[in-house]
C-alpha positions, -999 to 999 in steps of 0.1 A, spaced: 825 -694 676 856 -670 671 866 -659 706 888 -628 708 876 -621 674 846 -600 656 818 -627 655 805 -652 678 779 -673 669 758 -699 682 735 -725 663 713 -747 682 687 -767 662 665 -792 681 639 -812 664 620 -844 690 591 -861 671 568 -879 695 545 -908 691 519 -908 719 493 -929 718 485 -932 681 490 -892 677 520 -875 663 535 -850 684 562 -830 663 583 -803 681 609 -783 657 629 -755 673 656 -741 656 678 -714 671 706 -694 654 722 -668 678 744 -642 658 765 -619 682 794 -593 674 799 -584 707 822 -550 714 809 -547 683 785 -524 666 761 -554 659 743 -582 682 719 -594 660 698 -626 677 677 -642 656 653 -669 664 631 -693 646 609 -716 664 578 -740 650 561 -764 670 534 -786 657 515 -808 677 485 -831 670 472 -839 701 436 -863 704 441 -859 662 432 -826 664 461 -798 650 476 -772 672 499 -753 652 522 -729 670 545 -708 647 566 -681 670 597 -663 647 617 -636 667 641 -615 650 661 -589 676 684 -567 665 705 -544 691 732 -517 689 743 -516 724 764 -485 732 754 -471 701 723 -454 690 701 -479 677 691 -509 695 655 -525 672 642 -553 682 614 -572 656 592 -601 670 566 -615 650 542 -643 666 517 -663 645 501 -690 669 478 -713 651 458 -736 672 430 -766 666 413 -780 700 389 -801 695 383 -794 656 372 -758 666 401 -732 652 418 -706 676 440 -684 657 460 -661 671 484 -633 655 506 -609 673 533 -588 656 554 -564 672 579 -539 665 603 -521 688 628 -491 676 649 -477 708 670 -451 707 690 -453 738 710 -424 753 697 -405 721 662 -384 710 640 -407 697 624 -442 716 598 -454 694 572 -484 704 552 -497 681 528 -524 687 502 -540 668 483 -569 682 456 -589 664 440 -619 681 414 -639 669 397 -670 686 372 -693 674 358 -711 704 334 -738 698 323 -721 666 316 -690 677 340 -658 667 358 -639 688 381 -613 675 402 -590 697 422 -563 682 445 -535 698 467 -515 682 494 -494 701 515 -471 693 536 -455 716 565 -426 709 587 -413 734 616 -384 734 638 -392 766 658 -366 775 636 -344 758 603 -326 764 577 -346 748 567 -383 756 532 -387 738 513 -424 744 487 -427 723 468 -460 724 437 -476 708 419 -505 715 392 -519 696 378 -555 710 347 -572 692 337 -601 710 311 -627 692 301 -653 722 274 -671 715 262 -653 680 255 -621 702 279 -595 699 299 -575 723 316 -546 716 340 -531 738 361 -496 721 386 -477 743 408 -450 727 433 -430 746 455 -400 739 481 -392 767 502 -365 758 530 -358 790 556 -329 793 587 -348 807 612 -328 825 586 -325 852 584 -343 883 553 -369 881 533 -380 846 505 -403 860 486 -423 835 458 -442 850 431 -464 831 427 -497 852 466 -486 844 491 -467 866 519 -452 851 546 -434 868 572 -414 850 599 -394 863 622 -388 831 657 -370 840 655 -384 873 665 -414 889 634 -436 887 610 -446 859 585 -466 872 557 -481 849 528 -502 870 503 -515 848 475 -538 863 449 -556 848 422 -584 855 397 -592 825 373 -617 839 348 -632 811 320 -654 811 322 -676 780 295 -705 772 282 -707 808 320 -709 818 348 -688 838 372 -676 819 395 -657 844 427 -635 829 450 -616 857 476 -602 844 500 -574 867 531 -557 851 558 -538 871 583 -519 853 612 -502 869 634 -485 845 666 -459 855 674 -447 817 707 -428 816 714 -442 852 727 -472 862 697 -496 870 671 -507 844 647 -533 863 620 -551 838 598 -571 868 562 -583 848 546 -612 864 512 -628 846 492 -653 860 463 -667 834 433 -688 846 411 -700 822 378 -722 826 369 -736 788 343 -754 786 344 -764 818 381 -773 821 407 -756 838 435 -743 821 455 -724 839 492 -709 829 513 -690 851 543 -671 834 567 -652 858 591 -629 845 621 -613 859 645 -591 839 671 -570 854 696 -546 827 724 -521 828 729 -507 800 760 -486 794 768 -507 829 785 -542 836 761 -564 843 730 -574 823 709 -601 835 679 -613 828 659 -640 850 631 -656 834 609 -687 849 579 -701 833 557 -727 845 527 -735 824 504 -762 835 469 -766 812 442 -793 817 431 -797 781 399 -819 774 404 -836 810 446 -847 805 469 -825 824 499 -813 806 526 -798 825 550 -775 811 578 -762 832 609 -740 819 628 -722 840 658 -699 822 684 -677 839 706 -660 815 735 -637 832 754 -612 806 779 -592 811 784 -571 779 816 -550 774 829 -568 804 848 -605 806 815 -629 814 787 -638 799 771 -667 812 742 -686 797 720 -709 815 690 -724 804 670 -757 824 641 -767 808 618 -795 820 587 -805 807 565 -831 817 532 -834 796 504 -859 809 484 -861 772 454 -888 773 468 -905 800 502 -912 790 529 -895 808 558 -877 779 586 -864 801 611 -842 779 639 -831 802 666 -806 785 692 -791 808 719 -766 787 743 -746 804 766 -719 782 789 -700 796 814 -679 777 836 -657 780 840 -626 759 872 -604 749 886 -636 772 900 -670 769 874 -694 781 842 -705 757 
């Protein structure tokens, strides 16, 4: 790290191999953090593989992230790529998810792009879900166009199901209220004081004789060119495979100022799955505190995860805590 000086950057790389009960369970994560901060720059680049055999059967997940920001300058991009590869019980799930995000913040053009490709092999049977969004916006100006398409093709069971939703919104900002609704509800009042995005789904599907439950409800609070920009999305998945319960609940909280003092995102994840009868427990909770252009920014991350695989309890307990101060004397 140079402190009081252009670039500050922060390397973690973690790598814990397990042994439980016969099966190798390998998780690599490697993390290089890149900042120039009252800089142009703040690149955050972050590499993670995890592979895990678990009952001799390969789960593969590959997540690289690659963000890129400009803060107080014009371009803030942020890249993530996702490739998550999984084997349960010897029938593969593959899912692929790549997205790309080009902001232009106090300036013209805010461009979302978003291309999602999931495909799932469930006890031999396909089931490929596509969407592809792309969304481009003009704050500040007169013309915020959403245009999204959605093609899912389900395959349970050999007999196909084909679900195909397009949408075109075209809005003329500068106006009071833009309400898109579509099992979705967006509110936009651009120029004004509040942005408010409210998007609320439940997808509930039937697979092999089995509940397969997905709830997901996104709030989005956003104040561009004001003071408070307030990211809220909460997502609760339950899913009934075969019979067994896996459930994940993901809780997000993410509060920003840009141009501002204080940027600070909350996040807390719990995760708990019941795969093939074994629970396995995964808990993180992160809180990360930034105060960019100003003296502190404070990292802190507690993870704890306790997996219950076939039986044997693996408890992996990581507690960091980073706190530095920027433009100051203390790291």
């Amino acid at each position: 790290m140079d402190i009081d000086g252009a670039l500050s950057c922060l390397y973690q790389m973690h790598t814990v191999v397990m042994d439980i009960d016969g099966a190798l369970s390998c998780l690599y994560q490697m993390h290089t953090v890149v900042m120039d901060i009252d800089r142009a720059l703040s690149c955050l680049y972050q590499t993670h593989t995890v592979v895990m055999d678990i009952d001799r059967a390969l789960s593969c997940l590959y997540q690289m992230h690659t963000v890129v920001m400009d803060i107080d300058r014009a371009l803030s991009c942020m890249y993530q790529m996702h490739t998550v590869v999984m084997d349960i019980d010897g029938a593969l799930s593959c899912l692929y998810q790549m997205h790309t995000v080009v902001m232009d913040i106090d300036g013209a053009l805010s461009c979302l792009y978003q291309m999602h490709t999931v495909v799932l092999d469930i006890d031999g049977a396909l089931s490929c879900l596509y969407q592809m969004h792309t969304v481009v916006m003009d704050i500040d100006g007169a013309l915020s166009c959403l245009y999204q398409m959605h093609t899912v093709v389900i395959d349970i069971d050999g007999a196909l199901s084909c679900l195909y939703q397009m949408h075109t919104v075209v809005m003329d900002i500068d106006g009071a209220l833009s309400c898109l609704y579509q099992m979705h509800t967006v509110v936009l009042d651009i120029d004004w004081a509040l942005s408010c995005l409210y998007q609320m789904h439940t997808v509930v599907m039937e697979i092999d004789g089995a509940l397969s439950c997905l709830y997901q409800m996104h709030t989005v609070v956003m104040d561009i060119d004001g003071a408070l920009s307030c990211l809220y999305q909460m997502h609760t998945v339950a899913m009934d495979i075969d019979g067994t319960l896996s459930c994940m609940y993901q809780m997000h909280t993410v509060v920003m100022d840009i141009d501002g003092a204080l940027c600070c995102l909350y996040q807390m994840h719990t995760v708990v799955m019941d795969i093939d009868g074994a629970l396995s427990c995964l808990y993180q909770m992160h809180t990360v505190v930034m105060d960019i252009d100003g003296a502190l920014s404070c990292l802190y991350q507690m993870d704890t995860v306790v997996m219950d695989i076939d039986g044997a309890l693996s408890c992996l307990y990581q507690m960091h805590t980073v706190v530095m101060d920027i433009d100051g004397a203390l790291s």
